[in-house]
C-alpha positions in Angstrom: -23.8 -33.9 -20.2 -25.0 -31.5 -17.8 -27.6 -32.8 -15.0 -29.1 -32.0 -11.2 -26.1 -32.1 -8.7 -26.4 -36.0 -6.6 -24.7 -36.1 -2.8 -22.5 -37.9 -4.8 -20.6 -35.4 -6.8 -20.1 -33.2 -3.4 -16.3 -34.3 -3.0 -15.5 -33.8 -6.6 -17.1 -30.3 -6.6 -14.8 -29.5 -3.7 -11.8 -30.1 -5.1 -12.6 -28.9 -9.0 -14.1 -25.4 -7.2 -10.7 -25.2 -4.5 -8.2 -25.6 -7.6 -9.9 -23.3 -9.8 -10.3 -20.7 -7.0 -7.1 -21.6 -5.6 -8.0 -21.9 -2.2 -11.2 -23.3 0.4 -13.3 -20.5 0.6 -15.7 -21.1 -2.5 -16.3 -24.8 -1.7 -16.7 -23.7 2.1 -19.7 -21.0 0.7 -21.4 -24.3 -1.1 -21.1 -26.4 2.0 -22.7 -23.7 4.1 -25.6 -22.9 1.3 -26.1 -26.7 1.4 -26.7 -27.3 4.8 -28.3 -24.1 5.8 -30.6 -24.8 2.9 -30.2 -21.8 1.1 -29.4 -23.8 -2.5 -32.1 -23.8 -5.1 -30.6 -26.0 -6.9 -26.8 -26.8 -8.1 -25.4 -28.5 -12.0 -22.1 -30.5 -13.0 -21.3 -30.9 -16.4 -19.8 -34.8 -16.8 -17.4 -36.1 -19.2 -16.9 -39.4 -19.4 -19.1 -40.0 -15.9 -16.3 -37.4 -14.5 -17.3 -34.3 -12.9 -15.6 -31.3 -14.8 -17.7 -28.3 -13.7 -20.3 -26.9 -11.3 -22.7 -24.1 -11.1 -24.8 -23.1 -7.9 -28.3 -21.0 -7.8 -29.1 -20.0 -4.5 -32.1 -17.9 -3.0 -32.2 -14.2 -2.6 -33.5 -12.8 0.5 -35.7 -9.7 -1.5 -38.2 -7.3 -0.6 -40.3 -8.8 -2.9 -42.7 -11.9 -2.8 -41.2 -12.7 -6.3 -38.0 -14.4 -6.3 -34.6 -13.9 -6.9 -31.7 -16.0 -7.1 -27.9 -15.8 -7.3 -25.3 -17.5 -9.7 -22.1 -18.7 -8.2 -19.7 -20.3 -7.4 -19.1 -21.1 -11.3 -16.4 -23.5 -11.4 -14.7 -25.2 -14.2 -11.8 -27.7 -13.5 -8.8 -26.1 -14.4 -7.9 -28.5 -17.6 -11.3 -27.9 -19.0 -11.4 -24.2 -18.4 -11.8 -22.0 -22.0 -13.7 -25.1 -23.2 -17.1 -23.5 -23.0 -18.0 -25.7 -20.0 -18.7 -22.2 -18.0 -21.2 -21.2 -20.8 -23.0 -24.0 -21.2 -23.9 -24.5 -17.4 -24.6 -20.6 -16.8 -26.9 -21.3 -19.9 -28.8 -24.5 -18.3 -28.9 -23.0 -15.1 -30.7 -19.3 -16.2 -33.1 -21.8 -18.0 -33.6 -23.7 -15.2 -33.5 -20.6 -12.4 -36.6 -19.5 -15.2 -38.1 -22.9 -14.4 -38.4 -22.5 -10.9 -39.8 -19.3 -10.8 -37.0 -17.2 -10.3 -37.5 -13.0 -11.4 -34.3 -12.3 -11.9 -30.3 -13.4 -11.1 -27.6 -11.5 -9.5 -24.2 -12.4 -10.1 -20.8 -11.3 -8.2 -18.5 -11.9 -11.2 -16.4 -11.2 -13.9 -17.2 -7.8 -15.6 -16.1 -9.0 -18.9 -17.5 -12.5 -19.0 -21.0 -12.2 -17.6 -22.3 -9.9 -20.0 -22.2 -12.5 -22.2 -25.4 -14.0 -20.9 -27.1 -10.6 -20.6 -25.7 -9.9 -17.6 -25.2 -6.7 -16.9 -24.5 -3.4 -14.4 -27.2 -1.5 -15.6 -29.9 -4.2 -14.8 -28.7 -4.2 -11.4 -29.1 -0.2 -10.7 -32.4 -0.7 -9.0 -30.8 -3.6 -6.6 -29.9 -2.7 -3.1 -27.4 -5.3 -2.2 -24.2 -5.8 0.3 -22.2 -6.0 -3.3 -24.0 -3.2 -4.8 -21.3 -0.9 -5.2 -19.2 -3.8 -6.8 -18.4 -3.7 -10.1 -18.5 -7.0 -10.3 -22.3 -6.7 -9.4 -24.3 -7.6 -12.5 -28.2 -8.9 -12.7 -30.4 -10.4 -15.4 -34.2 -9.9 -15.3 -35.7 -13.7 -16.6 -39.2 -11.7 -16.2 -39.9 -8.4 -18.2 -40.2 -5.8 -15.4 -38.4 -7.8 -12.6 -35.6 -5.1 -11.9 -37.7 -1.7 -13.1 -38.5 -1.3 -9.2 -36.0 -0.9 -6.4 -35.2 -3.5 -4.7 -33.0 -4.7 -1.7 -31.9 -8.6 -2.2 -30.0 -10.1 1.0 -27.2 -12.9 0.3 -27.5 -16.2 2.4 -25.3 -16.2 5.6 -23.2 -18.4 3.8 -21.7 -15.4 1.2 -20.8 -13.5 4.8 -18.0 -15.9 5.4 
């Protein structure tokens, strides 16, 4: 079952986002997105009533009156990982993102595993970003047209460490 993110599920998050990441710094960027209130909006997958994955939208500072969103941290707990827990919250949360008005995504992930969802480098020529030059810098228009203009996004303060 995959469903809105409750105050609740923060400490579980934590932990499932620090072991897959191996390390703080993730579940420190969620905190700070949280309480600086740069989240749109954030999903768990449950199995069992046990948290077993997370995905986070947050807003996109653009040039733009239209808005943009990025995609991560994606975490899956380690035991559950190469279950297709990843997929199915990237899905519900690009059909949510679309529900809430967001243009486009951004994503700072894996080359090979993003594309998957439509992801890709080429969408995000147009996107003037800190990550820009990143490989690992892919987008995803939800709205025909989103990315055909240039366009310089800004991460929340929280991405800046």
């Amino acid at each position: 079952m995959i469903r809105i993110v409750r105050p609740a599920d923060h400490p579980a998050i934590a932990t499932i986002t620090d072991a897959a990441f191996g390390g703080e710094a993730e579940s420190l960027i969620l905190r700070r997105l949280r309480e600086d209130g740069d989240m749109l909006f954030e999903l768990v997958e449950l199995e069992a009533d046990e948290v077993t994955g997370h995905v986070a939208f947050s807003r996109l500072w653009a040039d733009s009156v239209q808005l943009f969103a990025a995609l991560g941290p994606l975490a899956i707990r380690p035991d559950r990982q190469r279950a297709g827990g990843g997929g199915r919250l990237t899905r519900a949360g690009l059909d949510l993102a679309k529900e809430f008005g967001a243009h486009a995504v951004m994503v700072l992930g894996h080359p090979t595993y993003y594309p998957r969802f439509g992801f890709t480098r080429e969408a995000a020529a147009k996107v003037a970003s800190p990550y820009s030059k990143s490989p690992a810098f892919m987008a995803l228009a939800l709205e025909p047209g989103a990315l055909d203009q240039p366009l310089t996004v800004a991460y929340p303060d929280a991405f800046r460490g």
